[in-house]
C-alpha positions in Angstrom: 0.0 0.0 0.0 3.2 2.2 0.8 4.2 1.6 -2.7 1.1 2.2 -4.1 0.7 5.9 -2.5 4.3 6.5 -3.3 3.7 5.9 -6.9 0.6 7.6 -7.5 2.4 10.5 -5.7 5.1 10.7 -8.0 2.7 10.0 -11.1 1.2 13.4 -10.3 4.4 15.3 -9.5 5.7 14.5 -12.9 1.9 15.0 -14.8 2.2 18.4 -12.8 6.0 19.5 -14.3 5.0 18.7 -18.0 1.6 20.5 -17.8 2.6 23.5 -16.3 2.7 27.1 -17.9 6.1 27.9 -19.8 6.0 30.9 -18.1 9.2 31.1 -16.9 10.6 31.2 -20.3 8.9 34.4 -22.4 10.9 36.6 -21.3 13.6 35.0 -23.4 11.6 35.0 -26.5 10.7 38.9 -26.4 12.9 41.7 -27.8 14.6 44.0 -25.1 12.6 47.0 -26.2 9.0 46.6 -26.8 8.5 50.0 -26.5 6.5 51.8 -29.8 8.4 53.5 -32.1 8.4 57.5 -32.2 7.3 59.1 -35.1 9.6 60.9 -36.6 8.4 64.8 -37.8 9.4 65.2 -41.6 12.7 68.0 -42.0 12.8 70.5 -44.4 15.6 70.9 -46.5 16.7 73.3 -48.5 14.0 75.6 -50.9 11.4 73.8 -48.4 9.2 74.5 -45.4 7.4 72.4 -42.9 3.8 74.2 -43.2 1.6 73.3 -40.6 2.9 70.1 -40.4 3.3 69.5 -44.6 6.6 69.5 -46.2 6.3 72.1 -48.8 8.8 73.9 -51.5 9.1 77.1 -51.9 10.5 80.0 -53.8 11.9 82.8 -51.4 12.2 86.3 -52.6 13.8 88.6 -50.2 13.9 86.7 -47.5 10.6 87.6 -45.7 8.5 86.6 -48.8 8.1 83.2 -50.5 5.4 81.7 -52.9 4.0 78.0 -53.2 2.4 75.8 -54.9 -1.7 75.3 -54.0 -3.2 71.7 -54.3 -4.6 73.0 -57.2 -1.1 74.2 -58.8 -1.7 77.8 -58.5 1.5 79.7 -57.3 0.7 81.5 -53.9 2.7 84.4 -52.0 3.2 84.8 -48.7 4.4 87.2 -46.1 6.5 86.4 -42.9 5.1 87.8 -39.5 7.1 89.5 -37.2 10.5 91.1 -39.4 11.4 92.7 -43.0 14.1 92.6 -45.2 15.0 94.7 -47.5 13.9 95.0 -50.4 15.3 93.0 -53.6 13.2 93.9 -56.6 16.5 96.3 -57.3 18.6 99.1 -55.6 16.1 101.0 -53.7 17.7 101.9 -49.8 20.1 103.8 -48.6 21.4 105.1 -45.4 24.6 106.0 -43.4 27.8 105.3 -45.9 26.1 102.4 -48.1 25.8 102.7 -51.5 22.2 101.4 -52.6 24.6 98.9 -55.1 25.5 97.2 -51.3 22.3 97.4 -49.7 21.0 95.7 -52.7 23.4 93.1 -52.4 22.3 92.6 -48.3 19.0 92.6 -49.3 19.5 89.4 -51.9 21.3 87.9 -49.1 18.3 87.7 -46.9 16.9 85.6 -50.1 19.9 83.2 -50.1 20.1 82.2 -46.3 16.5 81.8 -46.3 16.7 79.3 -49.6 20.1 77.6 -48.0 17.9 75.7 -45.2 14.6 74.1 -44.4 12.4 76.4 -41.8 9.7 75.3 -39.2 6.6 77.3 -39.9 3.0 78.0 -39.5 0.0 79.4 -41.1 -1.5 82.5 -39.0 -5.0 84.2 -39.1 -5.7 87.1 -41.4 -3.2 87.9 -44.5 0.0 89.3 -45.2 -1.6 91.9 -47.4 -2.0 92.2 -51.2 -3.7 88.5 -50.9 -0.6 87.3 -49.5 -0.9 84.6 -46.3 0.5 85.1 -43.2 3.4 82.9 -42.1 5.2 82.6 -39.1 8.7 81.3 -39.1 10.4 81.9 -36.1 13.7 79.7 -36.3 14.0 82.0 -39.9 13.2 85.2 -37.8 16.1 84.5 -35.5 18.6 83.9 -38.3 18.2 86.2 -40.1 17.7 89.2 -37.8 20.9 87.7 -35.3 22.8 88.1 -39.0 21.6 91.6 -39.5 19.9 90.8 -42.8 16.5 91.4 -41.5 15.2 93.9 -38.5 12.4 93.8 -36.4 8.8 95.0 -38.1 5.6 95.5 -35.8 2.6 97.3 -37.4 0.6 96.7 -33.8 3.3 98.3 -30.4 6.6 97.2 -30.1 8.5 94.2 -31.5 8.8 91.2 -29.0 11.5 92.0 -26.4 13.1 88.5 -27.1 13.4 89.3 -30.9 14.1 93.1 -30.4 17.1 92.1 -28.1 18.5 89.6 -30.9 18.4 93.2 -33.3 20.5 95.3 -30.4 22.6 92.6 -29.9 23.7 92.6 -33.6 23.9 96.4 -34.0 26.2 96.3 -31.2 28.3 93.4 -33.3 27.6 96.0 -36.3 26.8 92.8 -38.8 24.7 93.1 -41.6 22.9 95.9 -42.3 24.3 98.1 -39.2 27.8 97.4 -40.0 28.1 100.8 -41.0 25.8 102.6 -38.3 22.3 102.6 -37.3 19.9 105.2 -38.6 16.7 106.3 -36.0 14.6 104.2 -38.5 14.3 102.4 -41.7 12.3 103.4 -44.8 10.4 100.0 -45.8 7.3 101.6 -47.8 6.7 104.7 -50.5 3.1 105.4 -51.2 2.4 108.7 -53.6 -0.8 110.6 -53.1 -1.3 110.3 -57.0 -1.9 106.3 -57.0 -5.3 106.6 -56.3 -7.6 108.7 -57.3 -10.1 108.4 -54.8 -7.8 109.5 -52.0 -5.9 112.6 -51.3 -3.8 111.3 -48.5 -1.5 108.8 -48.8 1.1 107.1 -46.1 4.7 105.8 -45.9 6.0 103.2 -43.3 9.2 104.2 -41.3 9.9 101.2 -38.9 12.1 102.2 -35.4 15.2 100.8 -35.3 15.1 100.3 -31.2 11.6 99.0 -30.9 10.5 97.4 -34.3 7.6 99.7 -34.2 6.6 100.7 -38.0 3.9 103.0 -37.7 2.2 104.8 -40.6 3.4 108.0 -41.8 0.9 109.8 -43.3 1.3 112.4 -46.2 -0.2 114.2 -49.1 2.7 114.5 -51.2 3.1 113.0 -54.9 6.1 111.0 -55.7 7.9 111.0 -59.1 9.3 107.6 -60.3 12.2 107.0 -59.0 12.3 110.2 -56.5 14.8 109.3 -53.6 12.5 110.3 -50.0 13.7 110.7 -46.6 12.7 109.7 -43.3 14.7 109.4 -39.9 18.5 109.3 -41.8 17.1 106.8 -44.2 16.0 106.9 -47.8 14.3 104.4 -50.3 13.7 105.3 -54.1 10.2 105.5 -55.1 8.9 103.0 -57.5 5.0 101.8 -58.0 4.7 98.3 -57.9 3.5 98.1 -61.9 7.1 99.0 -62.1 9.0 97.1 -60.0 9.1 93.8 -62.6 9.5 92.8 -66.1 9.5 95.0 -69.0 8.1 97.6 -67.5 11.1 98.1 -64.8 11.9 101.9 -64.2 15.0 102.9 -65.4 16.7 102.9 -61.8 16.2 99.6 -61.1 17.7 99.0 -64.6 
């Protein structure tokens, strides 16, 4: 009877071992990370944008302008929030000791460091005027303004004191367009009285060179084509956009 027991006893232990859960041994079988996988956000390269999310290529102008391509292949412009560079349609600034041949070449610069990377970016309410959208690019913004080849531009108050301290810190450095001197402000828009008929008054826009302010500067003067006008130590040469491009360039920009 002994035997018996003892037998049936170790009938069950062994039944028990080969039925029992290979529990013990999964661990071995899994990967040492089972954690998901990130997603990786696309980069822009050069000539592109990431656009609310969308990898899109551009063509930059003078650094705070670009155009696209809609879904429906229509080319669309669009204007950076927040800075300005000069102008690049042709020789049109002066100030200080520069020539309007070098400020013309700073001003294509803009165009080129923009175009030489891929920028982070994003779609903001309202326009950028003239049908333009509005885009911020702020990693853009700080490059280009920390180079001197774009200052601070704020229709609305003030610049942003983190922004407006990047522009001091490079007129101090005297890079860029304040390497030879800082005017009171800069002359970024010519408007004659004569463009429209329906309107006697016209405006110019003189931005502050301290606090990115660019308020309107309103006038009832008419400009000739290609008339150099003054405001705060800084000039810009008159020319109507019809003129600006093409065939039908004025003969300064020429």
């Amino acid at each position: 009877m002994r035997f018996t027991v003892l037998a049936m006893a170790s009938s069950m232990l062994v039944l028990a071992c080969s039925t029992a859960p290979k529990s013990l041994d999964i661990d071995a079988d899994l990967p040492l990370n089972t954690a998901p996988k990130k997603r990786t956000k696309p980069v822009p390269g050069p000539n592109q944008i990431l656009l609310d999310g969308n990898i899109t290529s551009v063509r930059w102008g003078d650094g705070d302008t670009f155009s696209l391509r809609t879904l429906t292949g229509k080319r669309k412009n669009a204007r950076l929030a927040g800075f300005n560079a000069l102008e690049s349609y042709g020789p049109v600034h002066r100030w200080g000791d520069w020539t309007y041949a070098e400020l013309y070449q700073l001003a294509k610069a803009a165009g080129v460091a923009a175009a030489a990377k891929g920028w982070v970016c994003t779609t903001q309410p309202g326009g950028g005027g003239y049908g333009r959208l509005l885009v911020d690019c702020p990693g853009l913004e700080k490059a280009l303004i920390s180079d001197g080849l774009a200052h601070v531009f704020s229709i609305k108050g003030p610049g942003r004191a983190e922004i407006t301290a990047l522009q001091k810190e490079a007129q101090k450095k005297r890079v860029g367009i304040w390497a030879k001197g800082v005017p009171d402000g800069l002359v970024t828009g010519l408007h004659s009285a004569d463009e429209r008929s329906d309107r006697k008054q016209a405006y110019d826009r003189v931005v502050d060179t301290q606090t990115g302010e660019a308020p309107a500067v309103p006038h009832t003067k008419s400009y000739e084509i290609c008339q150099e006008v003054c405001h705060s130590k800084s000039c810009m040469i008159y020319v109507p956009y019809r003129m600006r491009y093409g065939e039908k360039r004025a003969t300064c920009l020429r």
